[in-house]
C-alpha positions as CSV (number, residue, x, y, z in Angstrom):
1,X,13.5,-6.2,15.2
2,X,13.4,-6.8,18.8
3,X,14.8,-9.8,21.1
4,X,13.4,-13.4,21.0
5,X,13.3,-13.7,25.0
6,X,11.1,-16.5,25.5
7,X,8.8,-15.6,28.7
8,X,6.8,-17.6,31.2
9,X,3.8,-16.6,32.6
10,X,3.2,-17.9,36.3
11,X,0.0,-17.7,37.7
12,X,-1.9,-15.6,35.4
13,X,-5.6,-15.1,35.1
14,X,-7.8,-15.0,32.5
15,X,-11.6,-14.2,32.5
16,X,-14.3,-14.3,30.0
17,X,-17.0,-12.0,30.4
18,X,-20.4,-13.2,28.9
19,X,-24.0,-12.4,29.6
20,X,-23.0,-10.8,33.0
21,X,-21.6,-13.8,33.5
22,X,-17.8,-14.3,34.3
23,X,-15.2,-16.5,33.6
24,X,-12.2,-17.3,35.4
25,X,-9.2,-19.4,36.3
26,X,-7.6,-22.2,34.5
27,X,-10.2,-25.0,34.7
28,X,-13.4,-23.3,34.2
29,X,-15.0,-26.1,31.7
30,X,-18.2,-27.2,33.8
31,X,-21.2,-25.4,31.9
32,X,-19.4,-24.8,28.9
33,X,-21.0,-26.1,25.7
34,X,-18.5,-26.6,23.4
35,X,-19.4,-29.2,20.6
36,X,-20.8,-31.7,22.9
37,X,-23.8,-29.6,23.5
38,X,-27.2,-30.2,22.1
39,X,-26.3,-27.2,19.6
40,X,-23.8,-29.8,18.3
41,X,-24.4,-33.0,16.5
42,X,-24.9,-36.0,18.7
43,X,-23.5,-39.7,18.1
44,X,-26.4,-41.0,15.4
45,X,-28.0,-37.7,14.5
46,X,-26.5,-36.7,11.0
47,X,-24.6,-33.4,10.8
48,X,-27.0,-30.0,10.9
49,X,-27.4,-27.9,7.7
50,X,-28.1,-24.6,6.9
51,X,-26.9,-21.3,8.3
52,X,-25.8,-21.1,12.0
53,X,-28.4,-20.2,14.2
54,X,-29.0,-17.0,16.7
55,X,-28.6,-19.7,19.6
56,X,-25.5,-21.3,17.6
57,X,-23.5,-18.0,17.2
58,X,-23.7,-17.1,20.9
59,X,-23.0,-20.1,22.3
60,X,-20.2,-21.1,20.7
61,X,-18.7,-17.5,20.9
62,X,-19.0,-17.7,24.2
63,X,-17.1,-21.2,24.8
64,X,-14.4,-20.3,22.6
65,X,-13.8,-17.0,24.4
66,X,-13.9,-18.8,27.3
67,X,-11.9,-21.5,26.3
68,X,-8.9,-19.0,25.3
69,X,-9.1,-16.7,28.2
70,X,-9.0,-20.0,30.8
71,X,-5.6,-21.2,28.9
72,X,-6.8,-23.7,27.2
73,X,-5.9,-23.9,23.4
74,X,-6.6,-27.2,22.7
75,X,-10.3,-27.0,23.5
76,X,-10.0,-23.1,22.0
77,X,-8.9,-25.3,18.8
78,X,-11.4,-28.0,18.8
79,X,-14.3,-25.3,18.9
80,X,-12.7,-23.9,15.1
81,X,-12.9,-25.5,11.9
82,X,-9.1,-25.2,11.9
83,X,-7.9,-27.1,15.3
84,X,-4.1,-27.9,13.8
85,X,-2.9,-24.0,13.6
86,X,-5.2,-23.0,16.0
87,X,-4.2,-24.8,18.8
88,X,-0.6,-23.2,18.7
89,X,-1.6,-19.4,18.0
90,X,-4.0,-19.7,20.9
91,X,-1.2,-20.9,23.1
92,X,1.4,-18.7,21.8
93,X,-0.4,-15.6,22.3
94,X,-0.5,-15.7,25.9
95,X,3.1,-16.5,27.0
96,X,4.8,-15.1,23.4
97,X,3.0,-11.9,24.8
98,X,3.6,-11.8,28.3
99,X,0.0,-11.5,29.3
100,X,-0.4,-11.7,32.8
101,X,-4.4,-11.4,32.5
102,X,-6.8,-10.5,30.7
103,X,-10.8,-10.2,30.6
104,X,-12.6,-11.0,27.7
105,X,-16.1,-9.5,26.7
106,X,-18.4,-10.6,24.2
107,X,-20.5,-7.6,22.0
108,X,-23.7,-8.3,20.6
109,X,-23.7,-10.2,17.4
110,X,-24.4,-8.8,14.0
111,X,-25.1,-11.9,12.0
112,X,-22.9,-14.5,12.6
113,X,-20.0,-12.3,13.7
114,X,-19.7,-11.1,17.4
115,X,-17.5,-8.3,18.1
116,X,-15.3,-8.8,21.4
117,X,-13.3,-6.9,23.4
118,X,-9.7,-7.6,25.3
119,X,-8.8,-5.6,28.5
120,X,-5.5,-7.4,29.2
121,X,-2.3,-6.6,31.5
122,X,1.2,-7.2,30.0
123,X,4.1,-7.5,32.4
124,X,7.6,-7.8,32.1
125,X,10.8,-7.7,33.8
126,X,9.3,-5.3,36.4
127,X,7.0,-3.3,34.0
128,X,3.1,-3.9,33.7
129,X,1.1,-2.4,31.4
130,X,-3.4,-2.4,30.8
131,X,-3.5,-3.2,27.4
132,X,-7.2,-3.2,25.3
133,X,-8.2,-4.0,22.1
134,X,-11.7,-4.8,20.4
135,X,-11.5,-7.9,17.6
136,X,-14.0,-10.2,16.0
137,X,-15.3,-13.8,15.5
138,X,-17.5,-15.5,12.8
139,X,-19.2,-18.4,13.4
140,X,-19.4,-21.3,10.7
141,X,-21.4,-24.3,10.0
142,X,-18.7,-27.2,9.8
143,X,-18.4,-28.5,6.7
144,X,-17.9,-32.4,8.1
145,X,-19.7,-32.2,11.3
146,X,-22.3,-29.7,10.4
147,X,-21.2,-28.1,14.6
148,X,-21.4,-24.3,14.7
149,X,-17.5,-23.3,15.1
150,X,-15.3,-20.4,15.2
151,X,-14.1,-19.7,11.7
152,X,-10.2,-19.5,12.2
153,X,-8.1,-16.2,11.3
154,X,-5.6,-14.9,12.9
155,X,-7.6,-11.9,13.4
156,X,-9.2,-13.2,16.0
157,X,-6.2,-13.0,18.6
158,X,-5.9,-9.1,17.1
159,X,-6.8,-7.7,14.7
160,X,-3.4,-6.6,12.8
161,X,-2.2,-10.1,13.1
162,X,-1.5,-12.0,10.3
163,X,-1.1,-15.5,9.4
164,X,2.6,-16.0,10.0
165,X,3.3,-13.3,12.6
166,X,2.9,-13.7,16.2
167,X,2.6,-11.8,19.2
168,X,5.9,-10.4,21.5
169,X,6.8,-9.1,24.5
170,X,10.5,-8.3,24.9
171,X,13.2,-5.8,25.0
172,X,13.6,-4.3,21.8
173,X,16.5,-4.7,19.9
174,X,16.8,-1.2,18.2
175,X,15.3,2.0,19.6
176,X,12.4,3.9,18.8
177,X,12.7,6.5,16.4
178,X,11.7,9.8,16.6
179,X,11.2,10.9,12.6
180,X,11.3,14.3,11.8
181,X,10.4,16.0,8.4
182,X,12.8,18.4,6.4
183,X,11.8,21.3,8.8
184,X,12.1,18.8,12.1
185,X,8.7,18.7,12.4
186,X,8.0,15.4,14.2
187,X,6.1,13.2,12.6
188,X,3.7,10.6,13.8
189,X,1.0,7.8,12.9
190,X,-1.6,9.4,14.8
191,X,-1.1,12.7,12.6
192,X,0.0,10.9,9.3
193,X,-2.1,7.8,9.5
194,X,-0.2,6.7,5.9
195,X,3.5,7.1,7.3
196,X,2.6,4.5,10.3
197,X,3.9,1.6,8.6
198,X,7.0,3.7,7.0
199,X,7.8,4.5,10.5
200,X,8.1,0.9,11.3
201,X,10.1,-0.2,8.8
202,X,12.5,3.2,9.2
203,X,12.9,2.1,12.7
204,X,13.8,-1.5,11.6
205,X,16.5,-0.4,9.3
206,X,17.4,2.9,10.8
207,X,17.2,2.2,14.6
208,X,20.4,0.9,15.4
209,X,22.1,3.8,13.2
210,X,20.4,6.7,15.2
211,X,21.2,7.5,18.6
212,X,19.0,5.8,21.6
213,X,17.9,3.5,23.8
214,X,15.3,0.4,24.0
215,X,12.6,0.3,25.9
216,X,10.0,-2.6,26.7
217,X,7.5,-3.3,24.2
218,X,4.7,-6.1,23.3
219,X,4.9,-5.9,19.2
220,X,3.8,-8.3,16.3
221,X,6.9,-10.1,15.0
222,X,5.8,-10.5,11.0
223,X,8.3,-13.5,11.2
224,X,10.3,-12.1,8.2
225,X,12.9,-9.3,7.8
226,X,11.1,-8.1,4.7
227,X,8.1,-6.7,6.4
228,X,8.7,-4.5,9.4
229,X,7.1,-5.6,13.2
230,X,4.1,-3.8,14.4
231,X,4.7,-1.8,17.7
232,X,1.4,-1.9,20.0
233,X,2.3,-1.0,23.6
234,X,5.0,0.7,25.4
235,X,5.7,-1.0,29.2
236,X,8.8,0.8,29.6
237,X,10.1,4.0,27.2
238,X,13.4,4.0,26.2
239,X,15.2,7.2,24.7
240,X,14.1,7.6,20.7
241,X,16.9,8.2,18.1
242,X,15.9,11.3,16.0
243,X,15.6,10.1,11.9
244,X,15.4,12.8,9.1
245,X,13.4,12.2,6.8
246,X,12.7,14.0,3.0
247,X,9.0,14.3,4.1
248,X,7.4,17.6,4.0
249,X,4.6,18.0,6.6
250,X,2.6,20.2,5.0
251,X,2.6,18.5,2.0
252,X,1.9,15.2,3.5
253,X,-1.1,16.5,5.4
254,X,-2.3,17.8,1.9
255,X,-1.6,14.0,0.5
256,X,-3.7,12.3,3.8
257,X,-6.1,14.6,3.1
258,X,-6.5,14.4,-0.5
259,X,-6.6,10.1,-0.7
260,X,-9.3,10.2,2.0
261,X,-11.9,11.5,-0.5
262,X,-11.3,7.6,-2.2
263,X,-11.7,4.2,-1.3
264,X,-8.6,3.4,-2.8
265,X,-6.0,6.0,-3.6
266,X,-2.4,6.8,-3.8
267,X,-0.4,9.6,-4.3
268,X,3.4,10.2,-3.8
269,X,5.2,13.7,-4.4
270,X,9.4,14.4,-5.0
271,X,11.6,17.1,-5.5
272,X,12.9,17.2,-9.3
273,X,15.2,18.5,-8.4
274,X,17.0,16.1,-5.7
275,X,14.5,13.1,-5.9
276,X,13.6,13.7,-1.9
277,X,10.3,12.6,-0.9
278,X,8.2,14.9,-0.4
279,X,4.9,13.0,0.5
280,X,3.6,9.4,0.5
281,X,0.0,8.4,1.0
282,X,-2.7,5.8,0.9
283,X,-6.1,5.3,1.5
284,X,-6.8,2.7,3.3
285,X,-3.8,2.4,5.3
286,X,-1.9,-1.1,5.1
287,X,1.4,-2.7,5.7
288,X,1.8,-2.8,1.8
289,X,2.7,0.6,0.5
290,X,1.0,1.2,-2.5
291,X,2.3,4.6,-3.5
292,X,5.6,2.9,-3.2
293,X,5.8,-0.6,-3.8
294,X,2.1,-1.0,-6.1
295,X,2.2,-2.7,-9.5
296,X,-0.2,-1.3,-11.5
297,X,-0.4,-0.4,-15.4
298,X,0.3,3.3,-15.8
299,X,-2.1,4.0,-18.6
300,X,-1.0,7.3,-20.4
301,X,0.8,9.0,-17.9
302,X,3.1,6.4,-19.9
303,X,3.1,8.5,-23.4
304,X,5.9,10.7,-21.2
305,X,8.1,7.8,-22.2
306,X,6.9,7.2,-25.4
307,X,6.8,10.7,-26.6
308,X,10.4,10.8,-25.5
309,X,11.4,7.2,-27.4
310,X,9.8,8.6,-30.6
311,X,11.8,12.2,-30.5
312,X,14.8,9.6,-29.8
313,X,14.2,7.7,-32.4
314,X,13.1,10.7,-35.0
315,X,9.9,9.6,-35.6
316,X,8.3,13.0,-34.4
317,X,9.1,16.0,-32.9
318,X,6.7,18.3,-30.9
319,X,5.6,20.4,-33.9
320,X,5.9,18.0,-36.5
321,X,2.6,16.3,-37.8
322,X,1.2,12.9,-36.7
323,X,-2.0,10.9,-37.7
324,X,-4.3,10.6,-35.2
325,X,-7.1,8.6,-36.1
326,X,-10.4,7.3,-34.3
327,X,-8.6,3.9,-34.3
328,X,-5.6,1.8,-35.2
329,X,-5.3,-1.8,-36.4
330,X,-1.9,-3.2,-34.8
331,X,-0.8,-6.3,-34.7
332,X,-3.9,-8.0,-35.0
333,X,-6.1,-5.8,-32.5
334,X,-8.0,-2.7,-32.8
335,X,-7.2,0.3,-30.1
336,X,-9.3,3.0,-30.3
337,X,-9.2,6.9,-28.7
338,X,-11.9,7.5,-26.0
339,X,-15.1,8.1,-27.4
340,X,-13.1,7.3,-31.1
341,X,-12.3,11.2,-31.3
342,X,-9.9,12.1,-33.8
343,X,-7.6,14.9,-34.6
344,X,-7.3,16.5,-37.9
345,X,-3.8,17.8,-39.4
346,X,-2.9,16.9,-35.4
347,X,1.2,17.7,-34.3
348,X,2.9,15.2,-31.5
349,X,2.1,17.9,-28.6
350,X,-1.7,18.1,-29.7
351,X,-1.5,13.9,-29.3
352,X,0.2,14.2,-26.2
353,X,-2.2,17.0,-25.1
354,X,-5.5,15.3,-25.5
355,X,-4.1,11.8,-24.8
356,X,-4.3,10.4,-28.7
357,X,-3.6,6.8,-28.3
358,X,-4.0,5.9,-31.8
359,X,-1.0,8.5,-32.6
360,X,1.4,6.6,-30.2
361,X,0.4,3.3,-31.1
362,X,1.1,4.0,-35.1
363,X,5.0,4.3,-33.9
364,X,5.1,0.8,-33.8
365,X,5.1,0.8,-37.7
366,X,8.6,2.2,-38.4
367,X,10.3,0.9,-35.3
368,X,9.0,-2.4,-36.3
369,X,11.2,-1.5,-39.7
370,X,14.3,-0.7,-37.4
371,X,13.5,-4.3,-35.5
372,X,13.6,-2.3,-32.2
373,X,9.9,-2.0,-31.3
374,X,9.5,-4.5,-28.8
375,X,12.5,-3.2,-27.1
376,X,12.7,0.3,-27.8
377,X,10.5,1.8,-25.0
378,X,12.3,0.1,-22.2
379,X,15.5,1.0,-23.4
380,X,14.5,4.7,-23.2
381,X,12.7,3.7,-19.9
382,X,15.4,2.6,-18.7
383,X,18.3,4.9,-20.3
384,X,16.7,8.0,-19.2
385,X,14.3,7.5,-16.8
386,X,15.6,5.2,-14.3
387,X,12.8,2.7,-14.4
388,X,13.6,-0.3,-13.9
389,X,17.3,0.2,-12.2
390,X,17.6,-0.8,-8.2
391,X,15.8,2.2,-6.4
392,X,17.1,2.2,-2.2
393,X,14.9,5.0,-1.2
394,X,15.4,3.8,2.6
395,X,12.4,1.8,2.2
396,X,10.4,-1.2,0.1
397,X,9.6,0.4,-3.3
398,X,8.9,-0.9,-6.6
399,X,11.5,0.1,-9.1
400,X,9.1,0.3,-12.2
401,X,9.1,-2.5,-15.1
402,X,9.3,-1.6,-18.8
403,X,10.1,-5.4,-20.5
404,X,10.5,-6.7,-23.6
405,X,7.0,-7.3,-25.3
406,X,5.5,-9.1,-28.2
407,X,2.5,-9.1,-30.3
408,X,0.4,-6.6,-29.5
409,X,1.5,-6.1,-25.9
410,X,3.6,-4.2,-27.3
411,X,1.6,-1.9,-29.2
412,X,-0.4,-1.8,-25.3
413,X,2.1,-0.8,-24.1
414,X,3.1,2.4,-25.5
415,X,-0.3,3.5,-24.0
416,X,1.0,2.4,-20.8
417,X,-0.7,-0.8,-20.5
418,X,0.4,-4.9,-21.6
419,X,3.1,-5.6,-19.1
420,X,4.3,-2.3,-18.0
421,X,4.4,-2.1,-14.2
422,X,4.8,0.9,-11.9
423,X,4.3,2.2,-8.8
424,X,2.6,6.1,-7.9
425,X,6.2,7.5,-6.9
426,X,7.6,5.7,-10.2
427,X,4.8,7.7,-12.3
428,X,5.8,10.7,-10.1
429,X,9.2,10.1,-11.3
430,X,8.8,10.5,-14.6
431,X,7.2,14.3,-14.1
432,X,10.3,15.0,-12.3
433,X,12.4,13.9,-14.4
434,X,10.8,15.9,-17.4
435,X,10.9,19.4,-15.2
436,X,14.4,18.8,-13.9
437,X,16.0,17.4,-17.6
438,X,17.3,14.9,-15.6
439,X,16.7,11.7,-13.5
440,X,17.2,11.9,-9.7
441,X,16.1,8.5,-7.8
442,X,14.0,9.6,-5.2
443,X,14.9,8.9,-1.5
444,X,13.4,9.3,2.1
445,X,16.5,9.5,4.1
446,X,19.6,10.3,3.1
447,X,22.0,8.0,1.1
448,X,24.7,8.9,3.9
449,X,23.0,6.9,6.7
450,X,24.0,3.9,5.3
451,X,25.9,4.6,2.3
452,X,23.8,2.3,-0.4
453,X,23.9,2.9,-4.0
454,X,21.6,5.1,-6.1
455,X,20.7,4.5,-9.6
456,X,21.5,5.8,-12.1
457,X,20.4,7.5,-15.3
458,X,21.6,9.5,-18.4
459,X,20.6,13.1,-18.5
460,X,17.7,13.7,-21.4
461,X,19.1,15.3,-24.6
462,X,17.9,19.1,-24.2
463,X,16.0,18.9,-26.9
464,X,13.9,15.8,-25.9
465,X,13.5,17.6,-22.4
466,X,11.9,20.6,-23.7
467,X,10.0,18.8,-25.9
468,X,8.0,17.1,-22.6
469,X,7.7,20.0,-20.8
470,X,6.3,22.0,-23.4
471,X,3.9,19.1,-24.0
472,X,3.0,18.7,-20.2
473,X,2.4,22.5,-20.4
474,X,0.0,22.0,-23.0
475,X,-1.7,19.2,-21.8
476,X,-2.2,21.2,-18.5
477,X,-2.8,24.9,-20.0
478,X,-4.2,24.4,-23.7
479,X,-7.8,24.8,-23.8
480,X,-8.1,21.2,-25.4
481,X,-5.6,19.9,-23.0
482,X,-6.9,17.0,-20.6
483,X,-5.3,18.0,-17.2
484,X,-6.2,21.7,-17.6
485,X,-9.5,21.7,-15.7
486,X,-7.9,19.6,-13.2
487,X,-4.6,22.1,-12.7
488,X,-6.7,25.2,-12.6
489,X,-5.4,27.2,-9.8
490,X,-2.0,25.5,-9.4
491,X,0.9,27.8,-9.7
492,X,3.6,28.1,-12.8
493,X,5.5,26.8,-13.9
494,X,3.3,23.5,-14.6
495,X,2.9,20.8,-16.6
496,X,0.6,17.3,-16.3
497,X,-0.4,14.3,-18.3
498,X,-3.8,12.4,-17.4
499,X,-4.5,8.7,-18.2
500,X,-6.3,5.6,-17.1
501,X,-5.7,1.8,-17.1
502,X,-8.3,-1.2,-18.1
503,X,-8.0,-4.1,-15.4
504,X,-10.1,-7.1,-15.8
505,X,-13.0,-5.3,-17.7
506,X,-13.4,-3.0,-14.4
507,X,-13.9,0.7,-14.3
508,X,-10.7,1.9,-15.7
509,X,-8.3,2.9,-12.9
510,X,-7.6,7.2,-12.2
511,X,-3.6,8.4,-13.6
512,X,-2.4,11.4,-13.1
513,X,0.9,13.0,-12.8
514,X,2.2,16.6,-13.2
515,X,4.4,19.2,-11.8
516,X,4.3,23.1,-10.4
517,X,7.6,24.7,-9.4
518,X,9.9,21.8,-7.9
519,X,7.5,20.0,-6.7
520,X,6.5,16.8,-8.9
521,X,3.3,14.1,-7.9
522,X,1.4,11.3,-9.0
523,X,-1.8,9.5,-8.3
524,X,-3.4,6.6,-8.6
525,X,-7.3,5.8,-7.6
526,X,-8.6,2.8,-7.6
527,X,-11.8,2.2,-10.3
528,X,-11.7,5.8,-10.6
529,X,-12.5,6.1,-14.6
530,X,-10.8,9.0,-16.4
531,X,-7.7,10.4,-14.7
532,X,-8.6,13.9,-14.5
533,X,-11.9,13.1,-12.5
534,X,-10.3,11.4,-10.0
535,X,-6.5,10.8,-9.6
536,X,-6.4,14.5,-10.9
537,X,-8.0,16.5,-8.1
538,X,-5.4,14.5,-5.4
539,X,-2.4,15.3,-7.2
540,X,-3.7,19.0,-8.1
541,X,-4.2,19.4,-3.9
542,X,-0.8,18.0,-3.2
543,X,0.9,20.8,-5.6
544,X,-0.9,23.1,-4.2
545,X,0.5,22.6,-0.9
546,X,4.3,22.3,-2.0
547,X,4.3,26.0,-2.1
């Protein structure tokens, strides 16, 4: 993203800041423990065991921190339990950085961590800049030596830095950009926490094409074009290039909202009818987009698909009758409706409605007679609803997987689980695709920016298209339906379908998808059980909001 200028730093000072204490220059070793201490182990003793002490943790807190800030990564390293990669980060950060000086104070510890804080000056090519920062440290017990020493992670240089990134000062090699929503409303990290790192890696594709100027930055460099650099500090503005986006800000600021009330959460919202973007957002906030780019077994929000392959395939339609028993032997395993419930004299919308897995999972039967049913339900996937074609949304995202299955993974996975893989906006997707009769791959800026390809997708036979929206209407307005608590209050026309996902013998994970007017969502929470409990209420918010 930004120049490789390699910078020197002459005659910088670093300080460390301990106890009221301070720390300075380049050879401030006298009086500094380090692992020849009597906190270390001397020549003869054998190595301490046991947790690292009170007097252990502060001690060698303060000689690493000292060590760093005097520009010395060597004896930094030696005082880690990782000296080889280390050494070099330690050395790197202060001239790949440009840091001119910097003070470094120690907190008071909470176990064996100790919080720490950075108050550093960058300079460059005229420009300076105070730059702080808080981090952490955890003291170890080496595993050899039995020495108290810094447990290494690249953490401890800052916080957002990761193992095979590094720290940059340069001129930038694309501008800033200044991202608007569809309403050129600006849109920010501070006010859209979940849009900070789509705002990066916009700027990394997008900032050469929009009109500005660099400025002088200090950045992370991921070290790899497929993750976007992280922007810290400004030394020197240049002129942002204005980016339109798809993203509605009032809608966003519903999604933030609504993920906050989880540990874990997702949601992303599109416009059925043109696939734009309406909202994308996670809780917690990380460099890995989970709305966009998660893997994740869809659970029942799948039986969209399937509902659809068996209309194809003329194995129901929406009124016609199905058997939906309290369980279903297939293939050599038994799968079982929650709570074994069962419906009597049931049609394909009352399965679809109250989530029957037992009534989907009987399809296998006579597609197994046509030799198509390991394959059937990612052809339709595929053929109609775009999952699993290349999606270039103008970011990472996961284009959904459908594959070929065996066994009883395949009977799984017409409930959405076995191998099927996709992503919050792929789930969303498959609402919108249902409302509009038609599959539009969903975008954040506009193919014309840079002309890439969109995929591509048959229309849905009318028939079959009418037949999932008046099942979504059910399963979000009939009084048995399982998303019509959950859409209470959200405006017509609508439609929804709940479901949940078993992981590892966890808490199920939270579905839910659904649509109101042209406005079309999905969530996913983490551990959240049934799907209109938790994934639900975020995607009932974010509808809400879209009018």
């Amino acid at each position: 993203m930004r120049s490789g200028t390699k910078v020197a730093i002459v005659g910088g000072v670093f300080a460390v800041v301990a106890s009221g204490v301070g720390y300075g220059g380049y050879n401030l070793w006298n009086g500094i423990t380090g692992g020849d201490s009597s906190i270390g182990t001397r020549a003869g003793d054998a190595p301490r065991t046991g947790p690292v002490t009170a007097d252990e943790i502060t001690a060698t807190a303060k000689d690493f921190l000292a060590a760093w800030a005097a520009g010395e990564p060597e004896r930094a390293a030696q005082l880690t339990n990782d000296p080889v990669t280390a050494g070099p980060a330690v050395a790197a950060y202060r001239e790949g950085a440009s840091i001119s000086k910097a003070v470094i104070t120690p907190g008071t510890p909470v176990g064996a961590k100790v919080p720490f804080t950075v108050k550093a000056t960058v300079s460059y090519e005229g420009a300076s800049k105070d730059w702080s920062y808080a981090s952490e440290l955890t003291v170890v017990r080496g595993q050899t030596t039995g020495r108290p020493l810094v447990e290494w992670r690249s953490t401890v240089l800052h916080p957002k830095l990761t193992a095979s990134a590094t720290l940059r000062t340069g001129r930038a090699e694309t501008a800033a950009v200044k991202a608007v929503d569809r309403n050129e409303v600006e849109l920010t990290a501070e006010q859209y926490p979940s849009l900070g790192p789509v705002l990066n890696e916009l700027r990394r594709r997008y900032g050469a094409k929009v009109d500005g100027t660099a400025g002088i930055e200090t950045w992370i460099d991921s070290g790899t074009t497929d993750v976007a650099d992280t922007p810290l500090l400004v030394l020197r503005e240049g002129k942002p290039g204005v980016l339109k986006t798809t993203i509605d800000a009032d809608v966003q600021a519903a999604a933030e909202k609504a993920v906050k009330g989880f540990q874990k959460a997702s949601v992303a919202a599109i416009e059925p009818s043109t696939g734009a973007i309406r909202a994308v957002a996670n809780n917690p906030v990380a460099e890995f987009n989970v709305a966009l780019q998660g893997q994740q077994a869809p659970g029942s929000t799948m039986k969209i698909v399937t509902a659809a392959m068996m209309m194809e395939h003329g194995l129901a339609t929406p009124r016609s009758r199905v058997e939906c028993p309290p369980d279903v032997l297939s293939r050599g395993r038994t799968f079982q409706n929650l709570d074994r419930f069962s419906i009597p004299d049931a049609t394909l919308t009352d399965a679809f409605s109250r989530s029957c897995n037992t009534a989907f999972i009987k399809a296998i039967t006579t597609l197994s007679g046509k030799g198509v049913a390991d394959t059937a339900l990612g052809t339709t996937a595929r053929r109609w609803f775009g999952i699993g074609e290349e999606w270039n949304i103008g970011v990472g995202a996961w284009d959904g997987s459908v594959p070929e299955s065996v066994g009883n993974e395949t009977s799984a996975s017409y409930i959405g689980q076995g191998k099927i893989t996709m992503s919050a906006l792929n789930v969303a997707s498959l609402s919108a695709t249902a409302k509009n009769g038609g599959f539009r791959q969903p975008y954040l800026v506009a193919r014309e920016l840079d002309d890439r390809p969109f995929a591509q997708a048959e229309r849905l036979p009318s028939t079959i298209a009418s037949g999932l929206r008046g099942m979504m209407k059910a399963a979000a307005t009939d009084a048995h339906g399982t998303a019509t608590r959950t859409m209470i209050g959200v405006p017509r026309p609508k439609g929804a379908k709940t479901g949940s996902a078993e992981v590892d013998g966890q808490v199920s994970n939270s579905w839910f998808t659904g649509y109101s007017g042209d406005l079309a969502a999905a969530a996913v929470v983490q551990e959240g059980g049934h799907g209109g409990d938790a994934a639900g209420p975020v995607v009932a918010q974010v509808l809400k909001a879209g009018w």
